[in-house]
MDAnalysis code that builds the backbone (N, CA, C; Angstrom):
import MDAnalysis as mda
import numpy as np

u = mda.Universe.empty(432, n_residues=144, atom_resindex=np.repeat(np.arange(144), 3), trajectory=True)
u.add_TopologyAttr("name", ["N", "CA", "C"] * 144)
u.add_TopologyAttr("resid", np.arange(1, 145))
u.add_TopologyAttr("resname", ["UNK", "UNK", "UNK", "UNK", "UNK", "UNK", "UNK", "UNK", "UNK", "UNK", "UNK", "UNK", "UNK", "UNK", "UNK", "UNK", "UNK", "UNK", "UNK", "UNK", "UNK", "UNK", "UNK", "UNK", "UNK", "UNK", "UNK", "UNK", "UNK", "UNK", "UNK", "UNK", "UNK", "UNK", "UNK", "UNK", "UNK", "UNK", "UNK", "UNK", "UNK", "UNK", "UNK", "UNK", "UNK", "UNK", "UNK", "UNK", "UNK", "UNK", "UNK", "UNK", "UNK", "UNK", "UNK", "UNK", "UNK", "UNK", "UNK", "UNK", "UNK", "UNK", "UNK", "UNK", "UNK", "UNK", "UNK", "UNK", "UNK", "UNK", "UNK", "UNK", "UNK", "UNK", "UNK", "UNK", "UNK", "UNK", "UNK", "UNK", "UNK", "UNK", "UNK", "UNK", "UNK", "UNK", "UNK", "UNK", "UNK", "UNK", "UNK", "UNK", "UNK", "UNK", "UNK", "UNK", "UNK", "UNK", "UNK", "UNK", "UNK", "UNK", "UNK", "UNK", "UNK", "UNK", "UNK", "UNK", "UNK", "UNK", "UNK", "UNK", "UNK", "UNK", "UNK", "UNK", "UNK", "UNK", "UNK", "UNK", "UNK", "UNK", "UNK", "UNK", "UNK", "UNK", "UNK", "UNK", "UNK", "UNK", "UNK", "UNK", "UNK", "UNK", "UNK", "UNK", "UNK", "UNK", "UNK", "UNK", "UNK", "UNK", "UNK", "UNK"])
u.atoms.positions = np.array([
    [-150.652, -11.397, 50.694],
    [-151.648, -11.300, 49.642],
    [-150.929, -11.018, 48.326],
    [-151.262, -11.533, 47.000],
    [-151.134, -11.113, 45.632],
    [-151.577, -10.836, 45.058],
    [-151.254, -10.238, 44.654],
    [-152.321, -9.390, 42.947],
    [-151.607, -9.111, 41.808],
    [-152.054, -9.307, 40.938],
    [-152.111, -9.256, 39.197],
    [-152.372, -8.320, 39.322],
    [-151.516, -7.118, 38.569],
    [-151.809, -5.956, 37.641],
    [-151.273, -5.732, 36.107],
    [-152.454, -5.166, 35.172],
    [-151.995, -5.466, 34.213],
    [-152.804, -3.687, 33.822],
    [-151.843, -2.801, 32.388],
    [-151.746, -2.649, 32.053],
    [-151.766, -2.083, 30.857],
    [-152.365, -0.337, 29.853],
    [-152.214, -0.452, 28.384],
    [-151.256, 0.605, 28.965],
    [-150.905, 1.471, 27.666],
    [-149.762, 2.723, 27.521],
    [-150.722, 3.861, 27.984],
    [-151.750, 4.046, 28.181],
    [-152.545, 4.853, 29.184],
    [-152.221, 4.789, 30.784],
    [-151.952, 3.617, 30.687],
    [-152.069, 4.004, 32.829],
    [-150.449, 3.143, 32.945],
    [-149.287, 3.430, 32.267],
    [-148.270, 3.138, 32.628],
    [-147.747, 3.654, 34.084],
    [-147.813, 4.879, 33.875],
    [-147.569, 5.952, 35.243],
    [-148.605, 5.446, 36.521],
    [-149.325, 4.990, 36.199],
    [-150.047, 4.757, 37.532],
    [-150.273, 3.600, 38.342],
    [-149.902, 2.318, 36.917],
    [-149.119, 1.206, 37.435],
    [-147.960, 1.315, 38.058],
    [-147.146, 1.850, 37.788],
    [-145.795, 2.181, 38.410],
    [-145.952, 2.304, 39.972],
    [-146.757, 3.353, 40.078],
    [-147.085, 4.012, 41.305],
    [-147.904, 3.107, 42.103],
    [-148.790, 2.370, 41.643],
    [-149.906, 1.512, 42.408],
    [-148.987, 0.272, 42.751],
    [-147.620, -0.381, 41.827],
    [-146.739, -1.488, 42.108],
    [-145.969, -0.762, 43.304],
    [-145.707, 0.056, 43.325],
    [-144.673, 0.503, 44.346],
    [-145.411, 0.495, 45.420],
    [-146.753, 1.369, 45.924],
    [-148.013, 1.414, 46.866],
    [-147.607, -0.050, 47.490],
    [-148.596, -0.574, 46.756],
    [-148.329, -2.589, 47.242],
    [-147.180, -2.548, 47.938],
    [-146.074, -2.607, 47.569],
    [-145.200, -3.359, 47.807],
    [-144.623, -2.701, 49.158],
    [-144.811, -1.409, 49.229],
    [-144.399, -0.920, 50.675],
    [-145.449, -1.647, 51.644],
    [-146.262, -1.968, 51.044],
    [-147.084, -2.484, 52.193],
    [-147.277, -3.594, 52.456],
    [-146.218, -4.260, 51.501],
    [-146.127, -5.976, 52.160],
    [-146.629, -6.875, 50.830],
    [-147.619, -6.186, 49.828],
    [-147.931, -7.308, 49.049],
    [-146.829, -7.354, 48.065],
    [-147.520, -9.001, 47.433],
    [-146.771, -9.852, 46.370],
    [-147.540, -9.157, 45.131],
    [-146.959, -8.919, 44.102],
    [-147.361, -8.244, 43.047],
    [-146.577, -8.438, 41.547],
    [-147.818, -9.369, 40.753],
    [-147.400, -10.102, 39.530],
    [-147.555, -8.810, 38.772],
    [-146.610, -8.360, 37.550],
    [-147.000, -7.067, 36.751],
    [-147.186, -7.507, 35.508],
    [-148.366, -7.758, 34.957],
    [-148.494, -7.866, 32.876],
    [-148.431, -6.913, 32.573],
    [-148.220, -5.457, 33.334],
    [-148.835, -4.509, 32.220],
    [-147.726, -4.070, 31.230],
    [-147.505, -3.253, 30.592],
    [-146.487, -2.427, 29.646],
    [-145.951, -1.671, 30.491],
    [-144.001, -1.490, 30.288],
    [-143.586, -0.522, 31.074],
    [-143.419, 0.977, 30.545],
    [-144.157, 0.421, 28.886],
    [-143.757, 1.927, 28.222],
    [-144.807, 2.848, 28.370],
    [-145.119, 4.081, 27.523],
    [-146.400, 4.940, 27.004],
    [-146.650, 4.569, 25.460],
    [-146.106, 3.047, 24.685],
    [-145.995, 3.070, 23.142],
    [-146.886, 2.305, 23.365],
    [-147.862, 2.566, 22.386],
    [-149.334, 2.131, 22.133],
    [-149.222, 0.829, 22.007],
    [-150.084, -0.144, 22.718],
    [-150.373, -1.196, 23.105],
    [-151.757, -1.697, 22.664],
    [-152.129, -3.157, 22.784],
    [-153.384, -3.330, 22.429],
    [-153.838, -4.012, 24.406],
    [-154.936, -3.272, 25.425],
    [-154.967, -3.898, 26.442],
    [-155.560, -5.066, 26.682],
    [-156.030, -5.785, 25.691],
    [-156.149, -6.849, 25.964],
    [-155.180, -7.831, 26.046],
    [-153.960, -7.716, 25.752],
    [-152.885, -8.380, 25.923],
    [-152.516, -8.235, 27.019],
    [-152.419, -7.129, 27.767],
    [-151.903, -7.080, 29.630],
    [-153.226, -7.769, 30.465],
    [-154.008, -7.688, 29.735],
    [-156.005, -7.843, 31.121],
    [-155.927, -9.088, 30.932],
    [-155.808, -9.987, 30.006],
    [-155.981, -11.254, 29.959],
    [-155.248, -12.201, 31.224],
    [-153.584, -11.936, 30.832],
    [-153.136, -12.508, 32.329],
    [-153.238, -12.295, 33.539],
    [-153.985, -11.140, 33.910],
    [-154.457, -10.583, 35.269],
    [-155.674, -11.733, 35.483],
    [-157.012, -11.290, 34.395],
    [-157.878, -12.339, 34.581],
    [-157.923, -13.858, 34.545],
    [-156.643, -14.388, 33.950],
    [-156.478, -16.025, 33.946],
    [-155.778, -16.378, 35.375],
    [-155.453, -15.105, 35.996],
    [-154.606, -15.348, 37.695],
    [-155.991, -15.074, 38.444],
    [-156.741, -14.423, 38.226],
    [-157.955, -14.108, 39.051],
    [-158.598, -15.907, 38.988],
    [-158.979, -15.906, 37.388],
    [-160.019, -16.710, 37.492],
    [-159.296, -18.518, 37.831],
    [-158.043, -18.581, 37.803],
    [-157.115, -19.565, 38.406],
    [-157.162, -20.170, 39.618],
    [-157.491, -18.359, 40.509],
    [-157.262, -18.481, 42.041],
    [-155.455, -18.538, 42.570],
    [-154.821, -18.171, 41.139],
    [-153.574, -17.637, 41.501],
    [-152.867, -16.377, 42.468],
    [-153.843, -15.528, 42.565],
    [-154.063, -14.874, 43.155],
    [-154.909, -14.310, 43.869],
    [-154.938, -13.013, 44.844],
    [-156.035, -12.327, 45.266],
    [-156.729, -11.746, 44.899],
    [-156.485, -11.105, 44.042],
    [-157.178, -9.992, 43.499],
    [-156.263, -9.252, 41.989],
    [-157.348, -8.814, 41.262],
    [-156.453, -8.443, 39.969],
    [-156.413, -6.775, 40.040],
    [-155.731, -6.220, 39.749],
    [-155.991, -4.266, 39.042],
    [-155.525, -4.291, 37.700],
    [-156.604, -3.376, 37.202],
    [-156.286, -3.375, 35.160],
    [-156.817, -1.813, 35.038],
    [-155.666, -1.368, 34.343],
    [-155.785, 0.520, 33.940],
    [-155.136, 0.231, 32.874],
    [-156.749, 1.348, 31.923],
    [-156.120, 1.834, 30.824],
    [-156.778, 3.263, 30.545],
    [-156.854, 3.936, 29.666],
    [-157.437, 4.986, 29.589],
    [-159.123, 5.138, 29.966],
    [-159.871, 4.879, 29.921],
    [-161.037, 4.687, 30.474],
    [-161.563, 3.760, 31.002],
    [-160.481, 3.140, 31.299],
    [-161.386, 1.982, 31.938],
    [-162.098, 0.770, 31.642],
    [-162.965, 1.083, 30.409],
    [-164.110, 0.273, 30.174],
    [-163.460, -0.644, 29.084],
    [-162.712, -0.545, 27.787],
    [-161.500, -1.813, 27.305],
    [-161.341, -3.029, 28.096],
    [-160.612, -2.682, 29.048],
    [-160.023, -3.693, 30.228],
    [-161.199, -4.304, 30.775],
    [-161.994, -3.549, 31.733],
    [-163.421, -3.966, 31.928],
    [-163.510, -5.210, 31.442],
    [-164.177, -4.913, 30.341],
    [-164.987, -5.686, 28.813],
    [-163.891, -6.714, 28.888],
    [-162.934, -6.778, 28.840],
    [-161.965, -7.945, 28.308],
    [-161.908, -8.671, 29.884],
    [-161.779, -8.039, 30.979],
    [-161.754, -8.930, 32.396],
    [-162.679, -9.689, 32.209],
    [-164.022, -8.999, 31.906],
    [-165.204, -10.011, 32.553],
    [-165.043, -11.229, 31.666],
    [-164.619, -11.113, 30.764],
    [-164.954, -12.501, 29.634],
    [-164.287, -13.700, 30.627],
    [-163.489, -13.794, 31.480],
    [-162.933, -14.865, 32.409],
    [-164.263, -15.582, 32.767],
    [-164.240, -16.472, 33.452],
    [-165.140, -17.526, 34.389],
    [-165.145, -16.797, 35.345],
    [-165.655, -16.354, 36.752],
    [-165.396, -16.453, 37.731],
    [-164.844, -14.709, 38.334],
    [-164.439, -14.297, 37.385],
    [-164.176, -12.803, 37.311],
    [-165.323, -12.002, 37.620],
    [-165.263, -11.030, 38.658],
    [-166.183, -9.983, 38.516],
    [-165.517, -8.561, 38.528],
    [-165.353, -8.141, 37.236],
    [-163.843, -6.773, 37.288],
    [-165.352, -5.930, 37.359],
    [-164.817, -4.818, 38.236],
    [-165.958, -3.524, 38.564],
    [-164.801, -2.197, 38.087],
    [-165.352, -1.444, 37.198],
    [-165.231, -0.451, 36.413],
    [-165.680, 0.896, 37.238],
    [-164.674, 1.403, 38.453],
    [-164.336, 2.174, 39.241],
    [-163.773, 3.834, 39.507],
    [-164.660, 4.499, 39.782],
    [-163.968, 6.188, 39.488],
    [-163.929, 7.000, 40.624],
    [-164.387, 6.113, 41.579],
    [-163.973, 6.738, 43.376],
    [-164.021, 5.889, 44.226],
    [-163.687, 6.310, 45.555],
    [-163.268, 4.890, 46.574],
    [-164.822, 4.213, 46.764],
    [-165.616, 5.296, 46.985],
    [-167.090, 5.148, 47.141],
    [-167.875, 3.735, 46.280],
    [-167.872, 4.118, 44.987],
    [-168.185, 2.990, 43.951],
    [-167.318, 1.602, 44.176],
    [-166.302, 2.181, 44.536],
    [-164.926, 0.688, 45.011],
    [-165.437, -0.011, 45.658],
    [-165.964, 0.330, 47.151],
    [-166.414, -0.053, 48.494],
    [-167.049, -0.601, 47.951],
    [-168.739, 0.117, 47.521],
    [-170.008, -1.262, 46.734],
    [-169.657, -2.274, 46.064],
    [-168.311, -2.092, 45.284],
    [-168.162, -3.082, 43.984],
    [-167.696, -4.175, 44.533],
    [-166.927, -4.232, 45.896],
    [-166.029, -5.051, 47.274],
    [-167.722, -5.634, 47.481],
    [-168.218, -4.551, 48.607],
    [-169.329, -4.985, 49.749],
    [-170.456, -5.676, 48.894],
    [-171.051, -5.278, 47.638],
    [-172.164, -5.665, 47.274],
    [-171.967, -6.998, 45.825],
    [-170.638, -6.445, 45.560],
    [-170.775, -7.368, 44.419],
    [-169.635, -8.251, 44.325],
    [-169.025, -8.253, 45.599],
    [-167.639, -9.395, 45.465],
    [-166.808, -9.099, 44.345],
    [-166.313, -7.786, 43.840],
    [-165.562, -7.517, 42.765],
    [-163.920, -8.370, 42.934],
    [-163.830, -9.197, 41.899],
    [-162.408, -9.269, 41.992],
    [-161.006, -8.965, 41.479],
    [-161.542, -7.653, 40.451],
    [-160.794, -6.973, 40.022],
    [-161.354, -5.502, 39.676],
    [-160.355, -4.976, 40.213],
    [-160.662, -2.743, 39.929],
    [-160.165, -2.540, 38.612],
    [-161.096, -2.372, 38.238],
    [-160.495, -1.347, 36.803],
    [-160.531, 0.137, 37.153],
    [-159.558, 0.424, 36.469],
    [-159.263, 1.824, 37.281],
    [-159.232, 2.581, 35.444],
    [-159.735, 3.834, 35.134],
    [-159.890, 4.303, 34.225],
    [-158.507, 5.772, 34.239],
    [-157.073, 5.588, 33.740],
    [-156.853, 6.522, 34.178],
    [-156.636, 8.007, 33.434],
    [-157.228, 7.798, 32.765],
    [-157.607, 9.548, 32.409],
    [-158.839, 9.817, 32.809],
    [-159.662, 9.799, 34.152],
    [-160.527, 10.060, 34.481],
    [-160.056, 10.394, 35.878],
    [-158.996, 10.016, 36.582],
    [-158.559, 9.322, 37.716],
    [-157.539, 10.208, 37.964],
    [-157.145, 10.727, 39.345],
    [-155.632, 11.340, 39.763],
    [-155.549, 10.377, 40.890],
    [-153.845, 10.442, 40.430],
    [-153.232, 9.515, 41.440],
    [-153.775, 9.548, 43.079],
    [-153.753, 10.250, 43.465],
    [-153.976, 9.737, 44.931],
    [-155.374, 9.281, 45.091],
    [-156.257, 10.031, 44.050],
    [-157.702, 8.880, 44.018],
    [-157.438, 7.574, 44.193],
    [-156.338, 7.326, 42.644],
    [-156.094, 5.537, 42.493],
    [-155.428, 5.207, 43.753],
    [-154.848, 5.577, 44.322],
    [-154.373, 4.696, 45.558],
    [-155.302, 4.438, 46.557],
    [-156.214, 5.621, 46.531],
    [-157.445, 5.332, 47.872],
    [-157.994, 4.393, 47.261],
    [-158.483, 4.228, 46.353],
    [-159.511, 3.003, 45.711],
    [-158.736, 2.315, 45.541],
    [-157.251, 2.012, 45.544],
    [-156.690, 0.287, 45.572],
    [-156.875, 0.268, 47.468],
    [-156.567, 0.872, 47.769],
    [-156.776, 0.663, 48.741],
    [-158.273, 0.583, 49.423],
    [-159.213, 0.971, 49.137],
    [-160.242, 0.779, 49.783],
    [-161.234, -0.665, 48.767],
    [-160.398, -0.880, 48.052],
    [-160.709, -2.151, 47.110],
    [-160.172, -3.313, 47.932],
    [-158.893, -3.109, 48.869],
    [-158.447, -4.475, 49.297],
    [-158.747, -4.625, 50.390],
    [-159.149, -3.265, 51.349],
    [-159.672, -3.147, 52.682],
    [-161.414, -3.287, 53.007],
    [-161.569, -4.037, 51.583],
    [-163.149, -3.622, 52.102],
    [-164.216, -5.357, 52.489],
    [-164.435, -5.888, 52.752],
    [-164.715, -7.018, 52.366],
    [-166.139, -7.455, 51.937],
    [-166.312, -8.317, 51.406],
    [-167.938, -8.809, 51.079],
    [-169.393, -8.992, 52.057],
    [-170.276, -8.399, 51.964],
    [-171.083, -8.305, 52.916],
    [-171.559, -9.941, 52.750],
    [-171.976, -10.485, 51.815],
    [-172.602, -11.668, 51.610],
    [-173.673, -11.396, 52.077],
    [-174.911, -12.239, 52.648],
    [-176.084, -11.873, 53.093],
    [-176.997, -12.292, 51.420],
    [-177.672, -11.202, 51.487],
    [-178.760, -10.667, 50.406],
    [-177.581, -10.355, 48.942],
    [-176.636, -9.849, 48.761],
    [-175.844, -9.935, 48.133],
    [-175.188, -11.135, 47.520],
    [-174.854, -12.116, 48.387],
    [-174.465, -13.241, 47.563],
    [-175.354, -14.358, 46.570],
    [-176.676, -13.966, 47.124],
    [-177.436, -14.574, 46.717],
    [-177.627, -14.023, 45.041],
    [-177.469, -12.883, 44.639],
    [-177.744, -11.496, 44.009],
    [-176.110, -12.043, 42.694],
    [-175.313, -12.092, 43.642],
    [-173.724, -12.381, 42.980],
    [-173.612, -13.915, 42.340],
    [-174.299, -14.692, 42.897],
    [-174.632, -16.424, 42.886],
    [-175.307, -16.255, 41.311],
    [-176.182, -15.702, 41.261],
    [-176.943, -15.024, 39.683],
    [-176.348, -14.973, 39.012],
    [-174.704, -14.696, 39.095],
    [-174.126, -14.196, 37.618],
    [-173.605, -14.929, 37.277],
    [-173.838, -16.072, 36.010],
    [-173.317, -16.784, 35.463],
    [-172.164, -17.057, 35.264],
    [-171.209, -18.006, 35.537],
    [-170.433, -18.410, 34.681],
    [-170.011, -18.223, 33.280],
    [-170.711, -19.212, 32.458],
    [-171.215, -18.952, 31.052],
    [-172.381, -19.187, 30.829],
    [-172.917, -18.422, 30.052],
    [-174.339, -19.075, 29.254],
    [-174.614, -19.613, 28.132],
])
């Protein structure tokens, strides 16, 4: 499996940690984000996460920046993207089971590390119920 992670000078430290996670565990892992803490603009790291999402270059995208909701906002603008804006494994699971999320935004000054690893992890372990849900997910436009 691969995944896109991307990146602001807010969640440097936790990219670090979430690339390393992956990789002990076998995945392929593209990195946009910044390796520094020098202020960044995140729409420059979220964009190439979401053009690999919405490509089908990959599996799945992760985007951290300080709250979260930046990255968010800039994922969804993709085609085909559904980034879910995430603050426990709990909300993760629904954003997987109910809404086919294909990218975690992870907010990380809201967030301690071993949270973010349970929710990457319970983000890649969880899968789509479909059912009544896809029908629900089928709804969300493309573009309008």
């Amino acid at each position: 499996m691969t995944i896109s992670i991307g990146n602001d000078h807010a969640g440097t430290d936790y990219k670090f940690a979430v690339v390393e996670h992956l990789k002990n565990k076998g995945f392929t892992v593209n990195n946009y984000g910044t390796d520094t803490n020098d202020s960044v603009d995140y729409p420059d790291f979220v964009h190439p996460v979401a053009r690999d999402v919405e490509n089908k270059v990959v599996d799945f995208g992760i985007i951290i920046c300080g709250s979260g909701n930046g990255a968010n906002m800039t994922a969804n603008k993709h085609q085909g993207v559904r980034s879910a804006l995430c603050w426990n494994k709990e909300i993760v699971a629904l954003a997987r089971q109910h809404n086919n999320a294909n990218i975690l935004s992870i907010p990380a000054r809201f967030t301690a590390l071993p949270q973010v690893l349970d929710m990457v992890d319970t983000f890649l372990e969880t899968a789509f119920e479909g059912g009544r849900h896809e029908n629900r997910v089928n709804k969300i436009p493309v573009s309008c």
